[in-house]
DRENVORO-342462 format. One record per residue (C-alpha): residue number from 1; residue in three letters; x, y, z. Coordinates in nm, 3 decimals. Layout:
BEGIN
NODE  nr rest       X       Y       Z
NODE NUM  ALA       X       Y       Z
...
//
This chain:
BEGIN
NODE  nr rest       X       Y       Z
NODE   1  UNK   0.000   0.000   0.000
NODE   2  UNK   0.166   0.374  -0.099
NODE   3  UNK   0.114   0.638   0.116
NODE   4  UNK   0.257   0.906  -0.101
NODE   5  UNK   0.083   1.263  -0.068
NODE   6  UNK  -0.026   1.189   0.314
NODE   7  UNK   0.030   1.343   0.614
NODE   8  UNK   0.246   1.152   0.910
NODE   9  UNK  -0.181   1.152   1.092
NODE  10  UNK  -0.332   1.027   0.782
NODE  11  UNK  -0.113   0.764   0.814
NODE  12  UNK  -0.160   0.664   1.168
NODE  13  UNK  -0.526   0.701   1.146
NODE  14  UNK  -0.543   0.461   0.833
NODE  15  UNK  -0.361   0.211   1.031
NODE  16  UNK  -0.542   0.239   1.319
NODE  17  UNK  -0.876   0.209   1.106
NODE  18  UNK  -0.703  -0.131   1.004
NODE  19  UNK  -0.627  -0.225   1.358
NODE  20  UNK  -0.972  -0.152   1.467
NODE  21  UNK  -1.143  -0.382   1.186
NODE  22  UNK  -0.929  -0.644   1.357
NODE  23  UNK  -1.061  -0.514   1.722
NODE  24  UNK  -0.671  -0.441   1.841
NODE  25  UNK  -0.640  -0.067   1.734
NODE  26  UNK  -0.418   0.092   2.011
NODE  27  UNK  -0.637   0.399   2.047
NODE  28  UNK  -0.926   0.525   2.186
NODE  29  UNK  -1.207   0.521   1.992
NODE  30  UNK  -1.300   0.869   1.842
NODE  31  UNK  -0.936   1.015   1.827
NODE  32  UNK  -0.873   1.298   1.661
NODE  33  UNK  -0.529   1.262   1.462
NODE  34  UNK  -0.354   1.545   1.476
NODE  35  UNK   0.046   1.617   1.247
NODE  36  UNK   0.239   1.773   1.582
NODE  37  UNK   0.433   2.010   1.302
NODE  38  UNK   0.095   2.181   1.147
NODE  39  UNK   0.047   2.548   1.230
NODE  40  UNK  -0.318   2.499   1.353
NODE  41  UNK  -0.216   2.198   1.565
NODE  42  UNK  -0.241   2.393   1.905
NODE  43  UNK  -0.627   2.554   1.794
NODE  44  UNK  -0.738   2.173   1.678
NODE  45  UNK  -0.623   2.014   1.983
NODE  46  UNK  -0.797   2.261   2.223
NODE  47  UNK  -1.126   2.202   2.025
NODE  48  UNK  -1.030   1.835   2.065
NODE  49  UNK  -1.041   1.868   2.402
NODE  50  UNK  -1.300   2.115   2.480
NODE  51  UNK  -1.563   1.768   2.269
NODE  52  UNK  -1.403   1.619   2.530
NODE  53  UNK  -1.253   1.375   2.206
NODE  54  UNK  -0.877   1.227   2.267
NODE  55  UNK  -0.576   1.287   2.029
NODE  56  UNK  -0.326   1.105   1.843
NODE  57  UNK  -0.076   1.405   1.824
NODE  58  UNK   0.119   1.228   1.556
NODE  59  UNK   0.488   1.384   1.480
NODE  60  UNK   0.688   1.384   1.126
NODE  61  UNK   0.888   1.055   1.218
NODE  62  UNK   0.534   0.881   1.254
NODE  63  UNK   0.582   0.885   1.600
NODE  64  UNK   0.230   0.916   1.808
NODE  65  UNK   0.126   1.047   2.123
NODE  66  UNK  -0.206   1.001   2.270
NODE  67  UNK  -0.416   1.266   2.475
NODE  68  UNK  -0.659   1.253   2.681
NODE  69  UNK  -0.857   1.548   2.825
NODE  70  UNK  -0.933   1.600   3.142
NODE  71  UNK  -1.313   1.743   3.217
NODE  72  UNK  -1.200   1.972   3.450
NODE  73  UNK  -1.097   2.371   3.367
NODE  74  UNK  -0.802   2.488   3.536
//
């Protein structure tokens, strides 16, 4: 399978679609994938949070970090 033309999130997020058909996907259901290196990464992952959704903040090297937001406003 080619991945040319996506982003590092596009391609976490298609595997984890993958992983999920086979019921072992490593994230939470409903993640919001996120490429760390984007401009508008900081507003999309504070409207991630305010749904309450989590986030696969995924980085150039394909490496992926999940978030999870807390309910509470500090």
């Amino acid at each position: 399978m080619s991945h040319n033309g996506t982003s590092p999130a596009m391609r976490v997020m298609n595997e984890a679609i993958d992983l999920a058909i086979e019921g072992r996907s490593p994230y939470p259901e409903g993640s919001e994938f996120i490429d760390a290196e984007k401009p508008w990464a900081g507003e999309a992952i504070a409207r991630a949070a305010d749904e309450g959704r989590p986030v696969v903040l995924v980085s150039a090297d394909g490496t992926a970090r999940t978030l999870i937001a807390s309910n509470g406003h500090q």
